[in-house]
PDB file as gemmi writes it, atoms N, CA and C in Angstrom:
CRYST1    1.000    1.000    1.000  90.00  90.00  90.00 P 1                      
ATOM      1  N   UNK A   1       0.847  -1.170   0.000  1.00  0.00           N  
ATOM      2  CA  UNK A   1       0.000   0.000   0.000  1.00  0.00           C  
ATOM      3  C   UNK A   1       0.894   1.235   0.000  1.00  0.00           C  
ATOM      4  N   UNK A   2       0.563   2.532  -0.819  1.00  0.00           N  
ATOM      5  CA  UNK A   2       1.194   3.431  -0.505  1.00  0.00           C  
ATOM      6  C   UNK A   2       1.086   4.561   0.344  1.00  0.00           C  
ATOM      7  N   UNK A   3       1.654   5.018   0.616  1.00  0.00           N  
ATOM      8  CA  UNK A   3       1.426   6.136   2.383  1.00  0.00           C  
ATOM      9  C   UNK A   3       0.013   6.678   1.987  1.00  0.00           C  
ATOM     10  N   UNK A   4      -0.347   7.220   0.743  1.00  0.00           N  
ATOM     11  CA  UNK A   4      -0.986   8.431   0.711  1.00  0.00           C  
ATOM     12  C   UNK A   4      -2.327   7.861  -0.092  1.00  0.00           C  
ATOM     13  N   UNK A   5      -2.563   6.296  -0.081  1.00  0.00           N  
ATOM     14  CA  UNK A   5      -3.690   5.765   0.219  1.00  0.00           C  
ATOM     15  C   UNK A   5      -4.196   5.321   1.293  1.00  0.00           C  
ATOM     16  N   UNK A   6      -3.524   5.677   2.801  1.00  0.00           N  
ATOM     17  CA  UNK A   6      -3.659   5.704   3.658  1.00  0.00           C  
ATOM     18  C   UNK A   6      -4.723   6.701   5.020  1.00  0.00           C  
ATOM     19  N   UNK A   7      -5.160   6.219   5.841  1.00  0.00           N  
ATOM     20  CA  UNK A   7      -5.728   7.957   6.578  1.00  0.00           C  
ATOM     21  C   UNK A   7      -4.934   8.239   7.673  1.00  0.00           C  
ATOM     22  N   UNK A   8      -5.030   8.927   7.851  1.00  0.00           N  
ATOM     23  CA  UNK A   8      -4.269   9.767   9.121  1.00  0.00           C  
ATOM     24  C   UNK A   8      -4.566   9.223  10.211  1.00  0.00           C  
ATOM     25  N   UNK A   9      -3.431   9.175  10.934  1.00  0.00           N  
ATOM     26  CA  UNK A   9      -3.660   8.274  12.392  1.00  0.00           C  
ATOM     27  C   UNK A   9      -3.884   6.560  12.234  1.00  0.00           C  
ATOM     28  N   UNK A  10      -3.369   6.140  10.663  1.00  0.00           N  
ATOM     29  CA  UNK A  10      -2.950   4.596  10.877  1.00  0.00           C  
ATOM     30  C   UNK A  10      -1.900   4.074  10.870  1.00  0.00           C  
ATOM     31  N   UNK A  11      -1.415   3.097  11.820  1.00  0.00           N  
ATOM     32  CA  UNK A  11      -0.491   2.440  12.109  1.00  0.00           C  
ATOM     33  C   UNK A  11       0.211   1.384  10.669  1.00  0.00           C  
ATOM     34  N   UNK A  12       1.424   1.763  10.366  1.00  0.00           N  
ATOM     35  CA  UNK A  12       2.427   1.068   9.487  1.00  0.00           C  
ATOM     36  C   UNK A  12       3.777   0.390   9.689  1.00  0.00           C  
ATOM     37  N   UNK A  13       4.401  -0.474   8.941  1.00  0.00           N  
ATOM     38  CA  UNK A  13       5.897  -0.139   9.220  1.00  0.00           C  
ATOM     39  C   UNK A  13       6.390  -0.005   8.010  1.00  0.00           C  
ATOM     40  N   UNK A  14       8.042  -0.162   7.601  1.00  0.00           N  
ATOM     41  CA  UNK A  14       8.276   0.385   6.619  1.00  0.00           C  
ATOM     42  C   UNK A  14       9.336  -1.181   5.654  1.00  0.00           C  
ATOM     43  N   UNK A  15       9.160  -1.970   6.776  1.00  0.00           N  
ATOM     44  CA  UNK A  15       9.396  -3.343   6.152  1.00  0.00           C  
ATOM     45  C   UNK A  15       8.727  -4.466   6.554  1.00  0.00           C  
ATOM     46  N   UNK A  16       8.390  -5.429   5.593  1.00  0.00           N  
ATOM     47  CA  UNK A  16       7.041  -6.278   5.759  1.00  0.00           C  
ATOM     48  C   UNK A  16       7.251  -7.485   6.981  1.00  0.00           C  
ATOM     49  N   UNK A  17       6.854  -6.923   8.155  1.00  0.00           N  
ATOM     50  CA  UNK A  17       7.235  -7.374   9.087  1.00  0.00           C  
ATOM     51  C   UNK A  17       5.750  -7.819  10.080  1.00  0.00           C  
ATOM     52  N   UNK A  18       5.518  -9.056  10.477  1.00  0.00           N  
ATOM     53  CA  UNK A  18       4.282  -9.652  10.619  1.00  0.00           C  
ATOM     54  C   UNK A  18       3.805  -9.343  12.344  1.00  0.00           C  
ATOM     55  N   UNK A  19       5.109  -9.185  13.232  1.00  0.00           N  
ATOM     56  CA  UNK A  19       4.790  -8.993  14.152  1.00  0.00           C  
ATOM     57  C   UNK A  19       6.060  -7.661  15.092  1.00  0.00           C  
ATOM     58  N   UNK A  20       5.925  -6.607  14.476  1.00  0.00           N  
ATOM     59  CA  UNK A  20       7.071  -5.676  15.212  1.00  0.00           C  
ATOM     60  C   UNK A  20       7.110  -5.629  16.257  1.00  0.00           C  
ATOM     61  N   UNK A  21       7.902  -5.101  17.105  1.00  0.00           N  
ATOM     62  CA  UNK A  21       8.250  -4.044  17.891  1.00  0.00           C  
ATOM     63  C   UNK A  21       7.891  -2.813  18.315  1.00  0.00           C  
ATOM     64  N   UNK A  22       7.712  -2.233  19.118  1.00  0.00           N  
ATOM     65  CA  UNK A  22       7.020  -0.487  19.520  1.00  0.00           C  
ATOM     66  C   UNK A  22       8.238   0.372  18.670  1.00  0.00           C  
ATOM     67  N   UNK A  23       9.259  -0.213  18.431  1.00  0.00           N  
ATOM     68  CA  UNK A  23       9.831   1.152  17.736  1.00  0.00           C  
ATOM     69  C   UNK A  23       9.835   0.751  16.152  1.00  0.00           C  
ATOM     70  N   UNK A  24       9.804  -0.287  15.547  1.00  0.00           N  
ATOM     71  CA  UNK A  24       9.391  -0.702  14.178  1.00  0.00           C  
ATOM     72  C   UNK A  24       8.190  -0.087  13.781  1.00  0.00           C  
ATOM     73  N   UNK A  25       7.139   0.843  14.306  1.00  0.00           N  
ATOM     74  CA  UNK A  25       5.648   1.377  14.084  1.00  0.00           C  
ATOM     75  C   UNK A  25       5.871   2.449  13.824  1.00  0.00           C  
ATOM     76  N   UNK A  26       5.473   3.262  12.927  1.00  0.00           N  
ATOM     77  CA  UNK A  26       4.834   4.399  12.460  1.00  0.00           C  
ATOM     78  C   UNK A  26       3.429   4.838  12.654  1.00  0.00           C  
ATOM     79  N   UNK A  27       3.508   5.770  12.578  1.00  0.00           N  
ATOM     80  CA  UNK A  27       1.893   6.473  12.527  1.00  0.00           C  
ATOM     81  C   UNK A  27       1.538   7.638  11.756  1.00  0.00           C  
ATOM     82  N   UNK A  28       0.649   7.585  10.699  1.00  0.00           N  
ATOM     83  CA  UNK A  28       0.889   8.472   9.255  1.00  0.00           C  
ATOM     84  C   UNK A  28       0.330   9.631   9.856  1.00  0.00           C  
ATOM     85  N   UNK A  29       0.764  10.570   9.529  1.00  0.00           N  
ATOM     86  CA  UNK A  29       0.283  12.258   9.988  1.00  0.00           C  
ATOM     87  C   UNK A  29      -0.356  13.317   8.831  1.00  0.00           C  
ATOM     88  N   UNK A  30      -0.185  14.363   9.199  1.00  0.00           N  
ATOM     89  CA  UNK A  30      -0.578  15.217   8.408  1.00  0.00           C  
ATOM     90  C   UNK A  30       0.557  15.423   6.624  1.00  0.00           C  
ATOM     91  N   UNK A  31      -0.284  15.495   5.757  1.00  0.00           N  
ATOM     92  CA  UNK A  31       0.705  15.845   5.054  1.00  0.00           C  
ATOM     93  C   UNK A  31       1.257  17.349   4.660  1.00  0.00           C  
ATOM     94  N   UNK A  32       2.558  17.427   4.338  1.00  0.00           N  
ATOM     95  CA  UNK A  32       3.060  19.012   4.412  1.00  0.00           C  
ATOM     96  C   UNK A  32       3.064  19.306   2.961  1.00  0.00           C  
ATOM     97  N   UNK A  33       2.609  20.725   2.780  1.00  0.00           N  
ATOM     98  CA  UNK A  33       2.394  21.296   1.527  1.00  0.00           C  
ATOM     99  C   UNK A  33       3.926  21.792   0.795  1.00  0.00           C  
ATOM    100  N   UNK A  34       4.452  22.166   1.767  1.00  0.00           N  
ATOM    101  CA  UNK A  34       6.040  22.934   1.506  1.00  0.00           C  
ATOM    102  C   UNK A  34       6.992  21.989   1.151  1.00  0.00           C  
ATOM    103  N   UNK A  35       6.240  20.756   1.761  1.00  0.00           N  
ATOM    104  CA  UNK A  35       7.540  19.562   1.751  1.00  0.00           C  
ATOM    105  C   UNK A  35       6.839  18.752   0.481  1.00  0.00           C  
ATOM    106  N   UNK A  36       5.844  18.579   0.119  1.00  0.00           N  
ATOM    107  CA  UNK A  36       5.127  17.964  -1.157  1.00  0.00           C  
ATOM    108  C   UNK A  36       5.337  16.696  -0.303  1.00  0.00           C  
ATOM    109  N   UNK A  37       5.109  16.215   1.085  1.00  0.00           N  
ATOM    110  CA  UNK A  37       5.265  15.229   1.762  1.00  0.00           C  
ATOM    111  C   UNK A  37       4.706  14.951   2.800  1.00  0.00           C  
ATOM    112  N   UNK A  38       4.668  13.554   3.376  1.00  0.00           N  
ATOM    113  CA  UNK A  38       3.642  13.211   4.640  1.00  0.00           C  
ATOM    114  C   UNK A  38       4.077  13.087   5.508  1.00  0.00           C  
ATOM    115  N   UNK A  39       4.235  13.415   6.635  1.00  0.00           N  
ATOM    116  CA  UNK A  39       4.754  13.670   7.803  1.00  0.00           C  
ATOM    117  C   UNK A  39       4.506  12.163   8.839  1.00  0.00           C  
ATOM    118  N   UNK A  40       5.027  10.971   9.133  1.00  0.00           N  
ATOM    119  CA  UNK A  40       5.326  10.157  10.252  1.00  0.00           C  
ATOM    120  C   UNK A  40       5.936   9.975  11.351  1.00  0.00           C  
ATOM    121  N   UNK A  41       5.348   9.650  12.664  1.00  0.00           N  
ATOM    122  CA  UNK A  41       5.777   9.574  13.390  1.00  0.00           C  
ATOM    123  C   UNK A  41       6.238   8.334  14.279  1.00  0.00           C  
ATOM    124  N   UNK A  42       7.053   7.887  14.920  1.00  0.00           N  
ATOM    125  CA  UNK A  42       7.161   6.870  15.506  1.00  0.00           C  
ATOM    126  C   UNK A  42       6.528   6.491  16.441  1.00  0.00           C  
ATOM    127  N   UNK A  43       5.861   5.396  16.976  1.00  0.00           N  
ATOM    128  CA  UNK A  43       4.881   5.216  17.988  1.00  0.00           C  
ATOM    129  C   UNK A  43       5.219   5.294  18.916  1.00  0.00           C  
ATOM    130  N   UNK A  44       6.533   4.971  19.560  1.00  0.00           N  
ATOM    131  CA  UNK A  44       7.023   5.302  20.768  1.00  0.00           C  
ATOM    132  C   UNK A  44       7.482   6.290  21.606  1.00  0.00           C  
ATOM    133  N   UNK A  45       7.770   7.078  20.208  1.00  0.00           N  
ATOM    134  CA  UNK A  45       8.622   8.242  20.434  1.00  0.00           C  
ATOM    135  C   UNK A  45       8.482   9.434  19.747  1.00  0.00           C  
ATOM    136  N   UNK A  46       7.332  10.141  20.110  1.00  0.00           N  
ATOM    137  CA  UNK A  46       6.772  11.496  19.473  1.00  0.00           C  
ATOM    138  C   UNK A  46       7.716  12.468  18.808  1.00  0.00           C  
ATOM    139  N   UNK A  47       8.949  12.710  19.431  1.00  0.00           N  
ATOM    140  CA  UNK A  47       9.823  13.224  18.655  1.00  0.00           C  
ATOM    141  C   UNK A  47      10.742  13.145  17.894  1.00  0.00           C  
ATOM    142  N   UNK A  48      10.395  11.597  17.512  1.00  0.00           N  
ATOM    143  CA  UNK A  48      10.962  10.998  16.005  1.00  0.00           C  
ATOM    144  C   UNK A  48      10.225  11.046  15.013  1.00  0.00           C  
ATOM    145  N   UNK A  49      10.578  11.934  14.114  1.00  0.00           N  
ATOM    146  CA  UNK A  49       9.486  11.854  12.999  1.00  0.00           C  
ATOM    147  C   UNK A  49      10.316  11.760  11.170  1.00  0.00           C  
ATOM    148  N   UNK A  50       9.806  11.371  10.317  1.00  0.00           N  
ATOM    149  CA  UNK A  50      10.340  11.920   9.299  1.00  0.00           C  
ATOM    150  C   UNK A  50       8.977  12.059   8.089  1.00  0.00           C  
ATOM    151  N   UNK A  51       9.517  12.348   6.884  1.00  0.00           N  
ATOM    152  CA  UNK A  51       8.859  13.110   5.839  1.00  0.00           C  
ATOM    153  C   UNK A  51       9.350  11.805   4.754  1.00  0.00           C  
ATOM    154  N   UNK A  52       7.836  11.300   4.527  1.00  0.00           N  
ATOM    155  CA  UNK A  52       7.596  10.296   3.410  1.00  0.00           C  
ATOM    156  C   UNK A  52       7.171  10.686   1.506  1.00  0.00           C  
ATOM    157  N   UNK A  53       7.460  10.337   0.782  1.00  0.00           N  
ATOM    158  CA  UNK A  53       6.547  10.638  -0.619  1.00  0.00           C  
ATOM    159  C   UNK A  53       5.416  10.018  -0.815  1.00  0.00           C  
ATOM    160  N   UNK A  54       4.430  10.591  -1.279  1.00  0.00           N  
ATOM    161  CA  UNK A  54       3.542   9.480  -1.431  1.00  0.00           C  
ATOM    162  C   UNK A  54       3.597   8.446  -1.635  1.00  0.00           C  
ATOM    163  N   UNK A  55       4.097   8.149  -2.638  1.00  0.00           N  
ATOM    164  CA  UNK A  55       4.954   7.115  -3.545  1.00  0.00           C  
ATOM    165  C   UNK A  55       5.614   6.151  -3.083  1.00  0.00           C  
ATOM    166  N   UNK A  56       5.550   6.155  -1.467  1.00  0.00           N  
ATOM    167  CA  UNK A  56       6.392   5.168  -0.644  1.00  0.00           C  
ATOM    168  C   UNK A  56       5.676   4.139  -0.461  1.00  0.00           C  
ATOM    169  N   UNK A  57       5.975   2.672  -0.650  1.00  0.00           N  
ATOM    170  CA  UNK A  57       5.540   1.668   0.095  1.00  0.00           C  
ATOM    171  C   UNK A  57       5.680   1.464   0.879  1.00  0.00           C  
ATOM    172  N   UNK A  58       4.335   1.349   1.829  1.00  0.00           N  
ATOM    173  CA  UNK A  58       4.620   0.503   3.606  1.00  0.00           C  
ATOM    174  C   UNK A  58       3.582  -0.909   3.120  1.00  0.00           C  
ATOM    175  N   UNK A  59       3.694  -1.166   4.914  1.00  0.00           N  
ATOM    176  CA  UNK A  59       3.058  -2.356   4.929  1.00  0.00           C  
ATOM    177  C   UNK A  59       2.299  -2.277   6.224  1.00  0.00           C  
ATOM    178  N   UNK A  60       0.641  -2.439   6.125  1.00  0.00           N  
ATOM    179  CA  UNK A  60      -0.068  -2.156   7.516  1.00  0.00           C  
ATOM    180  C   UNK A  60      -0.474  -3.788   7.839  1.00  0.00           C  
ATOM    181  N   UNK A  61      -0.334  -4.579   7.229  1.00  0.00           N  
ATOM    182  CA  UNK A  61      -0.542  -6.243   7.845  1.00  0.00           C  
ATOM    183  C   UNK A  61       0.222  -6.203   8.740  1.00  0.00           C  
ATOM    184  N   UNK A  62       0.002  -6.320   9.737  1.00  0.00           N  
ATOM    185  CA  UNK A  62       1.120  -6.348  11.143  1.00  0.00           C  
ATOM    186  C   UNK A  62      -0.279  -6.198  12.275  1.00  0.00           C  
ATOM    187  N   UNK A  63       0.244  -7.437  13.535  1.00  0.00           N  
ATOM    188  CA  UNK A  63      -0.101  -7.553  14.632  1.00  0.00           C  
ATOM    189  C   UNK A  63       0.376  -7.155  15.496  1.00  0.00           C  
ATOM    190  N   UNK A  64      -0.161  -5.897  16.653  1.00  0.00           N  
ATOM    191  CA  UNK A  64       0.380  -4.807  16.814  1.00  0.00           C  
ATOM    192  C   UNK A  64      -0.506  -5.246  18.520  1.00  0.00           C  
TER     193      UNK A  64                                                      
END                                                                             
């Protein structure tokens, strides 16, 4: 799936991984206009974040 068929506030990771970890999780955010990009955050750790393309593949099959 790609980020930006996604909604805001769902849980991903970024390799196809069936059962992660709290820091293997993402959480899709707002997207930024300036950055032409979507803003993620890490589930554990609010002030880890980075800036995705749409165009990115994740993977939300994961037991969480």
């Amino acid at each position: 799936m790609k980020i930006r068929e996604m909604k805001k506030g769902e849980f991903f990771t970024r390799k196809p991984l069936e059962h992660p970890s709290e820091s293997q999780v993402w959480i899709r955010g707002e997207y930024d206009r300036s950055q032409k990009k979507y803003e993620c955050v890490r589930f554990d750790d609010a002030n880890r974040f980075c800036y995705l393309k749409g165009e990115t593949q994740v993977y939300t099959d994961l037991v969480f």
